[in-house]
C-alpha positions in Angstrom: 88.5 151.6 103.4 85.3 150.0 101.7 87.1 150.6 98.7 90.5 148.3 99.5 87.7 146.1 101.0 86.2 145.1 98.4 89.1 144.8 96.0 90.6 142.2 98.3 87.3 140.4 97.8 87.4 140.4 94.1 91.1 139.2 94.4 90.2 136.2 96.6 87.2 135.8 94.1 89.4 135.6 91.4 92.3 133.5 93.1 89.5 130.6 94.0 88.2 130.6 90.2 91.3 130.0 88.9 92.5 127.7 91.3 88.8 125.6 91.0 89.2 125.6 86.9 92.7 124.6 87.1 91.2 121.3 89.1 89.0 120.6 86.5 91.8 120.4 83.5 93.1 117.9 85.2 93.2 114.8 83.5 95.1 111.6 84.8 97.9 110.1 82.3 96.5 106.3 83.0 93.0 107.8 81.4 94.8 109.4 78.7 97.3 106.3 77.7 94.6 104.1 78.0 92.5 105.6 75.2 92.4 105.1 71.8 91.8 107.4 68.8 88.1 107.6 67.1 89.9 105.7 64.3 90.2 103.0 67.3 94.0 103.2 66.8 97.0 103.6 69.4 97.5 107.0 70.5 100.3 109.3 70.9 101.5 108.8 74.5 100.4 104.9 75.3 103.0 102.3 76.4 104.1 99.5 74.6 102.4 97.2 77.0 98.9 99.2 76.9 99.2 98.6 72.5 99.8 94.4 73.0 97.4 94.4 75.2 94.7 96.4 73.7 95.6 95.3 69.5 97.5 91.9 70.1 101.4 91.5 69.1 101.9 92.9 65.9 102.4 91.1 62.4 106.4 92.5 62.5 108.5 94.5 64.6 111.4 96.3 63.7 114.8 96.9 64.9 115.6 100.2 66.8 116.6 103.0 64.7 118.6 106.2 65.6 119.1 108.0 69.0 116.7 108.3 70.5 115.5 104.4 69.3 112.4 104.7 67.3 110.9 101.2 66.6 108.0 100.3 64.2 105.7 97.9 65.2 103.1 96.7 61.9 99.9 95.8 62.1 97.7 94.7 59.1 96.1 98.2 59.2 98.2 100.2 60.0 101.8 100.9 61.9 102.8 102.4 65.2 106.1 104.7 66.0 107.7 104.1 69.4 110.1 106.5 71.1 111.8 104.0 74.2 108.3 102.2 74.8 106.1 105.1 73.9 103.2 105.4 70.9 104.8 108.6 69.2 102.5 108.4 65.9 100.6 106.2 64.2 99.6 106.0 60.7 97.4 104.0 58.5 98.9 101.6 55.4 98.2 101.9 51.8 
């Protein structure tokens, strides 16, 4: 009896941890989009809006390409990948 006791404790104990840690990997996509890289570039995940307004319009921006659409937007340092409106990669020029 003790025994089934305290093993019911231990799984309530255990259920509350992981429900209190899973609480605190939360993190909310505005925070996330809104952020840049430490190279203080766009990020994987940011909409097209959040990149204009955070780096200004770009030098050029090209055409769709492919299905899904992946359009390049080029900056003097460096050029952003768009899937739809969303950063996908960024890379630095030569």
């Amino acid at each position: 009896m003790v025994r089934a006791a305290l093993q019911l404790l231990i799984a309530v104990g255990i259920g509350l941890t992981v429900s209190v840690g899973a609480q605190n990997l939360n993190i909310g996509s505005a925070e996330q989009s809104a952020a840049t890289s430490p190279s203080g570039k766009p990020i994987r995940g940011m909409k097209s809006d959040q990149v204009r307004a955070n780096f200004g319009m770009p030098q050029t921006i090209r055409n769709p390409v492919g299905n899904p659409p992946i359009i390049r937007w080029e900056y003097s340092d460096f050029v952003v990948f768009f899937e739809y409106d969303t950063v996908i990669h960024t890379v630095n020029k030569r």
